[in-house]
C-alpha positions, 0 to 999 in steps of 0.5 A: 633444905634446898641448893638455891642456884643463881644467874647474877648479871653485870652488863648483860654477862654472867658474872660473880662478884664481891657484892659490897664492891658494887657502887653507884659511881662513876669509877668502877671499883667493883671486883670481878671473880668471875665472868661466863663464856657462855650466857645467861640462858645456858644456866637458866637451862643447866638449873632446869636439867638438873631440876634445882627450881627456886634459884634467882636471877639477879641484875646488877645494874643497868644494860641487863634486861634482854639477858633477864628476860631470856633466862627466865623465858629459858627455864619457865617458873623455875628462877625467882628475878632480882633488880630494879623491880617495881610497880612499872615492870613487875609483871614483865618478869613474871610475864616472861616466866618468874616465879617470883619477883624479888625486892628491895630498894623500892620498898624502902624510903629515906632508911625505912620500910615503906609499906605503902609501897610493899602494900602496893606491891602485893596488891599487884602481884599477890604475896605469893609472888613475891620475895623481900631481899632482906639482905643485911650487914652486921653493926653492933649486936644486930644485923641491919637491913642495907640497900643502895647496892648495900651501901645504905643501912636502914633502921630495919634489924633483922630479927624475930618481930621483923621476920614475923611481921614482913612474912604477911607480905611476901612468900619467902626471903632472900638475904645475903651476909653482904660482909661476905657475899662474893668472899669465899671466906666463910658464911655468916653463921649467926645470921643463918643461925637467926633465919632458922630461929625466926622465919615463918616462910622460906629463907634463901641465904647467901654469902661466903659459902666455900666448900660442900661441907657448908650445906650440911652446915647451914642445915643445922643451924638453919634447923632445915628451914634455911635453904643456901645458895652457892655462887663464886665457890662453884667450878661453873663460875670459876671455883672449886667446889663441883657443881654436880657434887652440889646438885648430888647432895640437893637430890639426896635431900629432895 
């Protein structure tokens, strides 16, 4: 199991916010935990340093492309990026030194998977290339795959038969329990439980974590399959948790 980290970006800062407070509107109500001094590159090559490969670099909105592009160019292969990927622009990010791109509202139309469109993608970049943000919200007994800056639930579950059959697609998952994501109140740990039974590849969750006791947490219910990444909980964007303490624990593991 692995330490994720992530560079999450709001008008071109570095920032860490509640994820479900994020809208497309025109009155701003999304709530900041946290926002850097210090910008995107610098991150991009704390993670290097610390050789943590795999993390993401995330774009929340519009007005964040230059800061993308120079933190992937700052640590190259080593971050995965997030936000508005599609057939256009794909190959820009990976040009400039991702890993991986990841997706998700493009490849769903009118509340269902369009696999034409993922087809699409993986015949562009390869399915080595690629992660499918599958990042969900519990309603009833399931979780349910939500897009539009996680307002808009699709008829996606995430369960057995989903994470068998989109794995011939991509190389690995992202999925943030986006009723946590940002909180500190805790994970989703049914979700993480679930990615550990059914994914045939690689899963990153994200959401809630709060203390460096919740990695070895996630590695038991995840049966050591799920790895786990840790934003607003972290002392470099303003929380308790010790980023080193962090980075100590992922290389006794690795």
């Amino acid at each position: 199991m692995k330490f994720r980290p992530c560079i999450d970006l709001r008008d071109g800062k570095v920032v860490q916010i509640v994820g479900g407070t994020l809208k497309d509107s025109d009155q701003d109500q999304t709530i900041t935990n946290f926002q850097s001094e210090n910008d995107s590159t610098y991150f991009a090559k704390l993670y290097q340093q610390d050789d943590l490969p795999g993390g993401h670099v995330i774009a929340l909105g519009p007005g964040n492309r230059e800061a993308a592009l120079q933190a992937l160019q700052a640590y190259p292969g080593g971050m995965q990026y997030g936000g508005g990927v599609n057939l256009e622009n794909a190959f820009e990010y990976l040009d400039a030194g991702a890993s991986h791109i990841i997706v998700t509202s493009f490849v769903f139309r009118n509340g269902s998977m369009d696999t034409e469109r993922l087809q699409a993608l993986v015949d562009l970049v390869g399915k080595e290339k690629l992660v499918l943000d599958l990042s969900c919200r519990k309603k009833d007994d399931d979780y349910w795959v939500v897009t539009d800056r996680w307002s808009q639930f699709t008829d996606l579950a995430l369960n057995s038969e989903t994470l068998g059959r989109l794995a011939e697609f991509c190389d690995e998952y992202l999925v943030h329990g986006v009723d946590v994501e940002g909180k500190m109140s805790g994970m989703e740990n049914e979700l993480i439980e679930r990615l550990g039974a059914f994914s045939p590849i690689p899963a990153t969750y994200a959401g809630g974590a709060r203390s460096l006791s919740d990695l070895g947490d996630v590695e038991a219910m995840g049966k050591g399959r799920v790895d786990l990444t840790i934003g607003s909980a972290l002392d470099i964007f303003g929380g308790s948790v010790r980023y080193m303490d962090v980075v100590d624990w992922h290389r006794a593991r690795n």
